[in-house]
ROZA-411165 format. One line per 10 residues: their letters; for each residue x negated, y negated, z of N, C-alpha, C, O, CB. Coordinates in pm, whole numbers, plus 50000, padded with zeros to 5 digits. Atoms other than C-alpha are relative to their C-alpha. Glycine has a CB too. Example, Ala and Ser with C-alpha at 12.3 -4.5 7.8 and 13.67 -1.06 7.14 Angstrom:
residues 2
as = 49911:50119:50000:48770:50450:50780:49910:49880:50000:49806:49882:50066:50099:49997:50125; 50082:50119:49994:48633:50106:50714:50077:49891:50073:50026:49780:50090:49959:49954:49858;
***
This chain:
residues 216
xxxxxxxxxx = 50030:49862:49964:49548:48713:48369:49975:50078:49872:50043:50052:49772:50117:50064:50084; 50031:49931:50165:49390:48964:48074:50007:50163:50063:49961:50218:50163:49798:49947:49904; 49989:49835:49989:49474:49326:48057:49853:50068:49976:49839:50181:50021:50114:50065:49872; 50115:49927:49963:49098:49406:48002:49925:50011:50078:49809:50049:50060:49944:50000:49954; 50048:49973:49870:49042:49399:48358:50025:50174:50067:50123:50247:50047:50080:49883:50092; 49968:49841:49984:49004:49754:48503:50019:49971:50129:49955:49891:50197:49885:50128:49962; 49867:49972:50066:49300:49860:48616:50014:49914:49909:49950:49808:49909:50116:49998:50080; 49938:50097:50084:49493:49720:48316:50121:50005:50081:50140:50102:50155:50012:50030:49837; 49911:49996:49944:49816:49601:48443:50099:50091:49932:50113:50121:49813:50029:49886:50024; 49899:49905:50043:50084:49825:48448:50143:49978:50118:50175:49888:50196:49920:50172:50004;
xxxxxxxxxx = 49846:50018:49925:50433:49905:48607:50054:50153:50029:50082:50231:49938:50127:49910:49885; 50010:49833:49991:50487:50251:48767:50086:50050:50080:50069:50049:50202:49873:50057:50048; 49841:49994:49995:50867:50375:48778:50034:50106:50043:50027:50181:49945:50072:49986:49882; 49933:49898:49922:51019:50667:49025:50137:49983:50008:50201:49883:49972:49952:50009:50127; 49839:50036:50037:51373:50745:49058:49998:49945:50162:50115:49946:50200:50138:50161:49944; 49971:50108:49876:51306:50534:49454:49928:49922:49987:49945:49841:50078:49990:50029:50137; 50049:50143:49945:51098:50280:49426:49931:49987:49803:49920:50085:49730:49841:50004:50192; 50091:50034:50086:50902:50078:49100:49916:49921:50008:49959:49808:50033:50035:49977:49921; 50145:50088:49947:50570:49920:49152:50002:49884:49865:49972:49925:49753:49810:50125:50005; 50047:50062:50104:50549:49651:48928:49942:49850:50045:49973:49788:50147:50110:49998:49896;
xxxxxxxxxx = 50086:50138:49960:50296:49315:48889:50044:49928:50037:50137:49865:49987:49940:49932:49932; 49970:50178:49898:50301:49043:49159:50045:49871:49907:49980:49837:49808:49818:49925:50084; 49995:50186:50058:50427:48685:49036:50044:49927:50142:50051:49955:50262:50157:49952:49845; 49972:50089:49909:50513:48455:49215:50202:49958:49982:50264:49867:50037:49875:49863:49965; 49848:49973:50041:50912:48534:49073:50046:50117:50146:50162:50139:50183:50011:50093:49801; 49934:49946:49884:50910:48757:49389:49984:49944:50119:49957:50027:50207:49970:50116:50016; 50053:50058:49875:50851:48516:49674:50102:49991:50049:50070:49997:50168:49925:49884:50007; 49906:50035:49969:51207:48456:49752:50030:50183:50100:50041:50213:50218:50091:49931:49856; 49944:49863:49947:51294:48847:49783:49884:50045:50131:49933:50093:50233:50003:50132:49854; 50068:49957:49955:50962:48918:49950:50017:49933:50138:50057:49998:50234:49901:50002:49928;
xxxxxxxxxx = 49960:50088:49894:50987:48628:50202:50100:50042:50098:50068:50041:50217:50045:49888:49946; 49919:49908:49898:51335:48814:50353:49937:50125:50023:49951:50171:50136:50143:50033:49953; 50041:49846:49984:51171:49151:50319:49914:49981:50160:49930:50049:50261:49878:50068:49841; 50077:49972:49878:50905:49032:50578:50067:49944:50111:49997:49982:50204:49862:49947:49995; 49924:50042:49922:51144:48866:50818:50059:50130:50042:50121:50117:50147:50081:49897:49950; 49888:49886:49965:51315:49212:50854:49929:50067:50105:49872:50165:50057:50045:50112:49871; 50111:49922:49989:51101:49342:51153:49928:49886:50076:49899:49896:50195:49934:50061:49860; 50075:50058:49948:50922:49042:51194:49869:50077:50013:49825:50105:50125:50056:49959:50101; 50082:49918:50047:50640:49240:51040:49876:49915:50056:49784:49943:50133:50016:50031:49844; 50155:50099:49992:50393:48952:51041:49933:49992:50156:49816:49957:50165:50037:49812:49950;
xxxxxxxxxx = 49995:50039:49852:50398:48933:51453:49886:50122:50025:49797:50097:50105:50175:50012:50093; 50092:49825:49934:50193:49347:51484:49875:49897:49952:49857:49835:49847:50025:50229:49880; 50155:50033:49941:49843:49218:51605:49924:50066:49925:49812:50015:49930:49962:50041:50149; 50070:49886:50048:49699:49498:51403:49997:50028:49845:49930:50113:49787:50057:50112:50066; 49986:50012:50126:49798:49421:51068:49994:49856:49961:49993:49756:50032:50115:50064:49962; 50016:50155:50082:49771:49137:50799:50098:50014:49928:50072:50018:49807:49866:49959:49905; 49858:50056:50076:50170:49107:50695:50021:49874:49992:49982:49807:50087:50121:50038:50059; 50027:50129:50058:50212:48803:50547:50131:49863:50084:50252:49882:50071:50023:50032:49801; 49827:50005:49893:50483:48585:50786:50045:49911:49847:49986:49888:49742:50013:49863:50232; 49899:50102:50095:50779:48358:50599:49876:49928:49900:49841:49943:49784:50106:49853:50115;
xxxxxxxxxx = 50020:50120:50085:50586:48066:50547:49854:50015:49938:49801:49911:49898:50016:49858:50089; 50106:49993:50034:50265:48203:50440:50049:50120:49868:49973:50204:49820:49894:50032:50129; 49984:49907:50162:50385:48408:50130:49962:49978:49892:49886:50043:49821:50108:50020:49949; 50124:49995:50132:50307:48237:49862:49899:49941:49973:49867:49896:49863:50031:49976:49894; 50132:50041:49998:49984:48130:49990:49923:50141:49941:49831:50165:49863:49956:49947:50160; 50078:49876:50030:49953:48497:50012:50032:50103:49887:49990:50219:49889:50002:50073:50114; 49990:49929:50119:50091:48607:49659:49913:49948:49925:49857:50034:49856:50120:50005:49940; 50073:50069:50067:49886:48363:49495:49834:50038:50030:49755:50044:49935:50045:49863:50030; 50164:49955:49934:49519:48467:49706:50032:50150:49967:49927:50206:49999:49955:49964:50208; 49989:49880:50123:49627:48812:49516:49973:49989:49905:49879:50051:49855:50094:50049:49963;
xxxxxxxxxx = 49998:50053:50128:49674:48666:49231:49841:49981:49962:49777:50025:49867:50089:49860:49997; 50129:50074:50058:49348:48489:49251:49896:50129:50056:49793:50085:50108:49965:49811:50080; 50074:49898:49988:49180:48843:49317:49997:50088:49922:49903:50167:49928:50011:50044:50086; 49941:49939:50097:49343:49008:49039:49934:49931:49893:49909:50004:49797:50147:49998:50003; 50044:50055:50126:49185:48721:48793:49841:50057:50069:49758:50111:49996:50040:49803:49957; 50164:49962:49949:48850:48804:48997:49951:50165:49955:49840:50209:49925:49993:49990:50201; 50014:49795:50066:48884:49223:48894:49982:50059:50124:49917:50164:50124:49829:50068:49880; 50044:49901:49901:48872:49332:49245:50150:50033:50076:50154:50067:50194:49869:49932:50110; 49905:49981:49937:49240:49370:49298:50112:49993:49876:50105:49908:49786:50004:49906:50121; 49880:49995:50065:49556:49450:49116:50112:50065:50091:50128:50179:50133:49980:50074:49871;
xxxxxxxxxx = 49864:50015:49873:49892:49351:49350:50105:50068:49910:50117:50049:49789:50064:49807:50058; 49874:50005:50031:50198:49498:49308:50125:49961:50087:50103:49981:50206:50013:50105:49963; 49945:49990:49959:50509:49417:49409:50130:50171:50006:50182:50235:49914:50001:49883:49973; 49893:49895:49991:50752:49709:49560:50111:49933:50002:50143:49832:50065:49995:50091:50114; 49882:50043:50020:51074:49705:49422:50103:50138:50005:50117:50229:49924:49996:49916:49866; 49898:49855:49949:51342:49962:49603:50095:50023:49838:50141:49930:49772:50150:49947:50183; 49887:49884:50105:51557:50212:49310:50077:50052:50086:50151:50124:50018:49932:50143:49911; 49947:49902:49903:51721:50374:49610:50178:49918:49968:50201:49806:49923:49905:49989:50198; 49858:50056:49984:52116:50315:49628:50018:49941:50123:49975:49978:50232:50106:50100:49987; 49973:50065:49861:52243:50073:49855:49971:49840:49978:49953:49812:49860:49894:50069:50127;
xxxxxxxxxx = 49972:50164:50013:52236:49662:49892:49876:49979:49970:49872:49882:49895:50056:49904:50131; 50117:50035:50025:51860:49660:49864:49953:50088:49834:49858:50166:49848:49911:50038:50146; 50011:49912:50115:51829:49832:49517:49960:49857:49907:50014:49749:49929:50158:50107:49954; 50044:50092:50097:51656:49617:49236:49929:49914:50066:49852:49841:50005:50097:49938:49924; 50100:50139:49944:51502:49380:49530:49852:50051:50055:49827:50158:50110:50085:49911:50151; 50145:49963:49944:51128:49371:49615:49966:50025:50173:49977:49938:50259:49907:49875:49952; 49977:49951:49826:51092:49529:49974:49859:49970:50043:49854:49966:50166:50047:50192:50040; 50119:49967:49941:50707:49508:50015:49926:49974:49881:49964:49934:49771:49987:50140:50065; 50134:50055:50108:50375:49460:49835:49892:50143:50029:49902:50209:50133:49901:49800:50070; 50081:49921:50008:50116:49705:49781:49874:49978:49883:49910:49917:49782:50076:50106:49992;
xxxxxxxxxx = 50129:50069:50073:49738:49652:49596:49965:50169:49930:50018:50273:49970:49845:49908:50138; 50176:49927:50013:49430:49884:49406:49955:49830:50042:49974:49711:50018:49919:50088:49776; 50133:50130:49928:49176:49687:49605:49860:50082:49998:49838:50203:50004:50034:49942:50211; 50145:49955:49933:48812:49709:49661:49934:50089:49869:49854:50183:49871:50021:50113:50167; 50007:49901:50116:48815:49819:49289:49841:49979:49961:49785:49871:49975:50119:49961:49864; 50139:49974:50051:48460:49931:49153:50006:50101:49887:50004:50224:49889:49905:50055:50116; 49960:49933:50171:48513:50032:48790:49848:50070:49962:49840:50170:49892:50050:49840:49848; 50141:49921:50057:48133:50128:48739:50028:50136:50082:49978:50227:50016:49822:49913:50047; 49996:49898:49926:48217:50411:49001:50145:50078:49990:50172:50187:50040:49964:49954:50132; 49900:49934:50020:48549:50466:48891:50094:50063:50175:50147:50167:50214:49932:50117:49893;
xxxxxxxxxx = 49954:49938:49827:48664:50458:49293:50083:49821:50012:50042:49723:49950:49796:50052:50169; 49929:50094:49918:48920:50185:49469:50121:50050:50078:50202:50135:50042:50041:49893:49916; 49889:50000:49921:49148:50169:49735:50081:49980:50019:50071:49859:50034:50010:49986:50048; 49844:49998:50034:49507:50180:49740:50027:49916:50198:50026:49967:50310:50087:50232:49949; 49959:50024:49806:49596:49918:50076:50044:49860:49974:50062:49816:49860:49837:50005:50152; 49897:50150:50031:49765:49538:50166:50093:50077:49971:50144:50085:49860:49969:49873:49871; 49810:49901:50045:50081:49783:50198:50075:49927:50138:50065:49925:50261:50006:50268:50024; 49863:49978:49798:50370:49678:50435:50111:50021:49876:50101:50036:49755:50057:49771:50180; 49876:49925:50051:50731:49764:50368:50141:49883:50112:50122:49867:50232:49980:50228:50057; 49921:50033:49897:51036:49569:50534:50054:50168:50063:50051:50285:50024:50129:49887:49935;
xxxxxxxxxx = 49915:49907:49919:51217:49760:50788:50035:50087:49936:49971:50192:49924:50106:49957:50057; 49872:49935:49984:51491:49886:50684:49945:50117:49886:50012:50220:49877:50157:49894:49961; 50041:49871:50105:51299:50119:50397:49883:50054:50079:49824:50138:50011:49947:49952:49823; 50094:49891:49945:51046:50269:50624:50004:50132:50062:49912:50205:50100:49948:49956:50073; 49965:49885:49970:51201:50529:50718:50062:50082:49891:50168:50140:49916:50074:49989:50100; 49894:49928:50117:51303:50695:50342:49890:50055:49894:49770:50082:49888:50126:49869:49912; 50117:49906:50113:51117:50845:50094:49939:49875:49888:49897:49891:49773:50110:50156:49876; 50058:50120:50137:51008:50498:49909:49809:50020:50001:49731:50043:49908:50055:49768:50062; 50122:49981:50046:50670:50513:50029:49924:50089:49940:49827:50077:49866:49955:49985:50061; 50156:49819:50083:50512:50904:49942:50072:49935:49871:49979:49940:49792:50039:50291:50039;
xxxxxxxxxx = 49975:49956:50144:50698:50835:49611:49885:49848:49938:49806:49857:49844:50220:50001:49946; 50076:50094:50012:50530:50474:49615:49839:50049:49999:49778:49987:49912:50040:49910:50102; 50130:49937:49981:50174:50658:49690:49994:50084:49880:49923:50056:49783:49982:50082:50137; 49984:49921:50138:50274:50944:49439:50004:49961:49872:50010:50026:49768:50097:50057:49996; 49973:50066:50182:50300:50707:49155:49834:49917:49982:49759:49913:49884:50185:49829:49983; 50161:50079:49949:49964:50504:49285:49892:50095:50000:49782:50052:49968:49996:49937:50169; 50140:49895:50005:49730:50841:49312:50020:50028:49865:49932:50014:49781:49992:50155:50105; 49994:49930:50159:49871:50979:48993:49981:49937:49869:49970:50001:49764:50125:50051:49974; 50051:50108:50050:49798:50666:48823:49883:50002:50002:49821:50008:49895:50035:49902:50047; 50186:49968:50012:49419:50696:48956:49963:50092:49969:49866:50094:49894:49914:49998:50102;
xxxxxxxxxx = 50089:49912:50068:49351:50993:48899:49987:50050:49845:49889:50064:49772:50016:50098:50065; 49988:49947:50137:49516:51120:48583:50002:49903:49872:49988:49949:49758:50124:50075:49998; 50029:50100:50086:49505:50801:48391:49893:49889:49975:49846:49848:49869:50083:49954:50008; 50119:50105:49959:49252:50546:48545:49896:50156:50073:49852:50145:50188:50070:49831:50155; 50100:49892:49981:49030:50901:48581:49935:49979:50106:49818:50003:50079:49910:50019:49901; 50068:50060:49903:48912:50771:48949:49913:50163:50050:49960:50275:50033:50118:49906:50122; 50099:49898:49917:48632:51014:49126:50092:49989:50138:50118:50085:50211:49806:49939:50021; 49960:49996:49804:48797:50908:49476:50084:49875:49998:50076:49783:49918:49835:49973:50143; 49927:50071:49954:49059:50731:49654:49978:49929:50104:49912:49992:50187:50077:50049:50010; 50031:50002:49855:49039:50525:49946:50113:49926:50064:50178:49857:49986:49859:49932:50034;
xxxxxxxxxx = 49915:50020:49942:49284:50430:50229:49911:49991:50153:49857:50081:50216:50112:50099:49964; 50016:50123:49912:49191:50150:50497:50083:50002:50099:50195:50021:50049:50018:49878:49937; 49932:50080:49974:49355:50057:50812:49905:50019:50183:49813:50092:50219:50177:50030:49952; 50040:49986:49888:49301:49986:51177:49997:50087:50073:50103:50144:50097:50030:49946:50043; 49966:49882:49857:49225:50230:51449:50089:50004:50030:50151:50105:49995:49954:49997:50126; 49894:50004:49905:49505:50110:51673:50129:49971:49905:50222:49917:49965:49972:49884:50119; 49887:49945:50096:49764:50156:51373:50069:50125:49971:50062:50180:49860:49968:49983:49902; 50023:49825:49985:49878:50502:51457:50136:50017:49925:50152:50137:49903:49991:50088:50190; 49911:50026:50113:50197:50428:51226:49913:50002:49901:49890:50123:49905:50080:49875:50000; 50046:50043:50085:49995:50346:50953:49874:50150:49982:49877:50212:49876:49963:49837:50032;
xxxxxxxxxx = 50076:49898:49981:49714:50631:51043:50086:50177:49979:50028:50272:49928:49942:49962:50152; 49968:49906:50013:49987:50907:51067:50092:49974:49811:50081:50076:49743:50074:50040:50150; 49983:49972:50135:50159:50815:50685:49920:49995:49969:49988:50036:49874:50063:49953:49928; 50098:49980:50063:49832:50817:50546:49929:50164:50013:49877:50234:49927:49922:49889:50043; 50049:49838:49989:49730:51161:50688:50082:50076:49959:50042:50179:49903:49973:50058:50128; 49907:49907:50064:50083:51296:50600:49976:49979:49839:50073:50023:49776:50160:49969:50051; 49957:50001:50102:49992:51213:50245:49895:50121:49941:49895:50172:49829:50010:49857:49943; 50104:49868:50031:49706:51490:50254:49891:49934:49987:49800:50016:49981:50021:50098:49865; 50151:50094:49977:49397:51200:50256:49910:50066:50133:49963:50112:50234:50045:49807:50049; 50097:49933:49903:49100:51328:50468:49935:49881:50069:49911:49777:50007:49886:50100:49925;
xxxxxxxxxx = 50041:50133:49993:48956:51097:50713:49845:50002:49997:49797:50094:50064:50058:49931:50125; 50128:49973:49995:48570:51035:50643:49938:49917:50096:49816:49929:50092:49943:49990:49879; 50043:50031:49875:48514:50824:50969:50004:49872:50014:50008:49808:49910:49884:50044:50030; 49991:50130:49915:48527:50495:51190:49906:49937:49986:49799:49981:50026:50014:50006:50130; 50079:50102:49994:48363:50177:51107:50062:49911:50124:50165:49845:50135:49993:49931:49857; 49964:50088:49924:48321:50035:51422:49953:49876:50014:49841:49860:49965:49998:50041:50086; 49987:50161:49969:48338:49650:51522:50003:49965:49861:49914:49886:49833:49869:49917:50092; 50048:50026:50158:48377:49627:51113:50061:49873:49976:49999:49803:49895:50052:50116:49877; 49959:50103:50057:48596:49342:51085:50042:49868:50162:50047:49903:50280:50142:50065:49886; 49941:50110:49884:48710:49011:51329:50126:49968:49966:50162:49900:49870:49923:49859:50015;
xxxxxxxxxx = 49844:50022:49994:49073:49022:51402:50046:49879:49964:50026:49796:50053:50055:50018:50127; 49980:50163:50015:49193:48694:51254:50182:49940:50043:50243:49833:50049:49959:49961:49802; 49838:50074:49955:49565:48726:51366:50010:49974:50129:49976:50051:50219:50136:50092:49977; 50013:50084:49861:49618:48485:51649:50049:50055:50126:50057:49973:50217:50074:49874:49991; 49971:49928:49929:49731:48737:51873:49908:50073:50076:49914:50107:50195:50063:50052:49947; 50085:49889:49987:49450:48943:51860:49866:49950:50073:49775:50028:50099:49973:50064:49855; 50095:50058:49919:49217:48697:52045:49839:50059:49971:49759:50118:50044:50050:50028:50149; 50130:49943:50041:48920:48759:51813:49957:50129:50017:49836:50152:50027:49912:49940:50051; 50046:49831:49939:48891:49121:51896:49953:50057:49841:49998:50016:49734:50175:50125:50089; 50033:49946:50085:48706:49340:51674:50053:50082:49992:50103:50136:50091:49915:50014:49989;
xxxxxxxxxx = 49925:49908:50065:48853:49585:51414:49942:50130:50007:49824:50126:49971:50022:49964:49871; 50069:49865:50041:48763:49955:51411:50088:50063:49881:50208:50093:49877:49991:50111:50135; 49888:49970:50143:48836:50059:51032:50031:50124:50046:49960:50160:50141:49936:50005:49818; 50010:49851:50042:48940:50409:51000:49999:50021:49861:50093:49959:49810:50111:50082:50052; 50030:50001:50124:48835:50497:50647:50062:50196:49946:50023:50300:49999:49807:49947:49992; 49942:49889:50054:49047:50790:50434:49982:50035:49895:49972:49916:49865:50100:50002:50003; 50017:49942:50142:48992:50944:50074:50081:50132:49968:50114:50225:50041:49847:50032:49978; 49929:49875:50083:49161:51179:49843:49878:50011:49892:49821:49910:49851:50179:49962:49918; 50129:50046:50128:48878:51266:49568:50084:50097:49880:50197:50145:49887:49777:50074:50044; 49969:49958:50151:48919:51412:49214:50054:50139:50016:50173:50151:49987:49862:49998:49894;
xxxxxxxxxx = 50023:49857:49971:48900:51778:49290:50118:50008:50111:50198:50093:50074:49831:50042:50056; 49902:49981:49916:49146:51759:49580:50148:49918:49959:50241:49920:50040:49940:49959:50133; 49876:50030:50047:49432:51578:49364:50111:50092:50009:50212:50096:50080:49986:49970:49883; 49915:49866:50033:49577:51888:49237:50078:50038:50148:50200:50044:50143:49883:50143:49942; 49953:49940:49868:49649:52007:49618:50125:49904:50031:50246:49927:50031:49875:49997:50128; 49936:50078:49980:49740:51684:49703:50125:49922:49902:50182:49818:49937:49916:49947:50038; 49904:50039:50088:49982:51623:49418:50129:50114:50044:50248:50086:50051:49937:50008:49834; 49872:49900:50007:50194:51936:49475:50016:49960:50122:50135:49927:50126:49993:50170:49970; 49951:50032:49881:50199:51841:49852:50099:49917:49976:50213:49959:49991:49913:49952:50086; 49900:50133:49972:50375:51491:49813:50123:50060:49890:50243:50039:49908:49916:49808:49946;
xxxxxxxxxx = 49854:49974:50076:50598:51640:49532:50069:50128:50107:50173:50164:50052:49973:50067:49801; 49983:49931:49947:50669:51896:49788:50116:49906:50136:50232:49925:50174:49863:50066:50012; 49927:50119:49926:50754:51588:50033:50118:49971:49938:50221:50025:49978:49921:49870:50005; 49868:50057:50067:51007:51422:49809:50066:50108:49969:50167:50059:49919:49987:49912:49874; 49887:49896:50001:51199:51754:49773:50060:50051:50131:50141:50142:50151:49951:50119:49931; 49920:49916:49859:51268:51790:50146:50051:49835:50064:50043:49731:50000:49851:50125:50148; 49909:50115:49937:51454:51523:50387:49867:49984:50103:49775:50066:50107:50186:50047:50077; 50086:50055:49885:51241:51351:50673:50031:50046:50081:50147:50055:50121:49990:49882:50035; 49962:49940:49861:51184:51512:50955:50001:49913:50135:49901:49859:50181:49905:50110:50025; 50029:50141:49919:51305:51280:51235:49905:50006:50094:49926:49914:50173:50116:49946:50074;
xxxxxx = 50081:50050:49935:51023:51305:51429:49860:49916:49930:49767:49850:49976:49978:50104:50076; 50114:50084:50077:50813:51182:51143:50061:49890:49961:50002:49833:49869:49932:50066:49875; 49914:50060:50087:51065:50956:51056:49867:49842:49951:49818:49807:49843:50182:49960:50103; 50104:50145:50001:50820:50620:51095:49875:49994:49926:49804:49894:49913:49946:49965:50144; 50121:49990:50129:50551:50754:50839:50042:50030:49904:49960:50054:49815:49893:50088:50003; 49917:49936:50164:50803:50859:50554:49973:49868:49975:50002:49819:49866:50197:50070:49975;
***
């Protein structure tokens, strides 16, 4: 792996969560994380199950030597039994360095931290990274239509949605009986950081409101 791939790798530290580069040194922690939940089973997502982990840290890996992806692993700061262990995975994907634009997605989270302030602070460290350091024009944020978990933390993070690619992808989890994907496609751009920066620091100074609890 060479640091003059754009992104260069880095490691990006909050007082709840720290993003730092995939190895294959987190397959053990990650492996329980997705068991918690039984994450891999939602029809609608691509969570990685047990025994496919480090097929699927490694097909990161090998996207990261390609320049169109830099994985991180999430690793909880929060107090409590899960503190120092990797809870989840999160990417820049779909990176296009001549345009200075990629997408922040390949996010899941075990259970038991989806309901806490890991992710906005996890996002908050990931935009503020693109914009103010990797100088990005625009953000983008991916996921299925019928992900309305996944659709409402992405809108609570202040992302705008710029519209539905329909039949865009072929469902490949065996559940999903070939059905086609309708993306929903989201952005934050350069000019709307600023807003969106004081929002999420605005977030992490208040408690979850339990009816949002499932998009914190």
């Amino acid at each position: 792996m060479t640091d003059r791939l754009w992104p260069e790798t880095v490691t990006l530290q909050g007082d709840h969560v720290r993003l730092e580069p995939l190895s294959l040194t987190h397959l053990d922690e990650l492996t329980q994380a997705t068991q918690d939940g039984e994450l891999w089973r939602l029809w609608y997502t691509s969570v990685p199950s047990p025994q496919g982990m480090a097929a699927e840290i490694e097909r990161r890996l090998a996207l990261r030597t390609a320049g169109s992806m830099l994985p991180f692993a999430v690793i909880s700061t929060m107090p409590g039994p899960l503190s120092g262990q990797a809870v989840g995975m999160s990417t820049y994907m779909n990176i296009d360095a001549a345009n200075r634009r990629l997408e922040i997605g390949s996010t899941w989270y075990r259970r038991a931290v989806q309901r806490t302030a890991l992710n906005t602070q996890a996002k908050r460290l990931l935009l503020s990274h693109a914009f103010e350091v990797l100088d990005c024009i625009a953000v983008e944020f991916r996921t299925h239509f019928m992900n309305h978990q996944s659709r409402r933390a992405i809108e609570r993070l202040g992302a705008r949605l710029d519209g539905v690619l329909r039949s865009h992808q072929i469902n490949r989890h065996p559940d999903a009986g070939g059905s086609l994907r309708d993306t929903c496609v989201y952005s934050i751009t350069a000019a709307e950081w600023p807003m969106v920066r004081t929002h999420l620091d605005h977030q992490l100074r208040q408690p979850c409101p339990a009816e949002e609890a499932g998009s914190c």
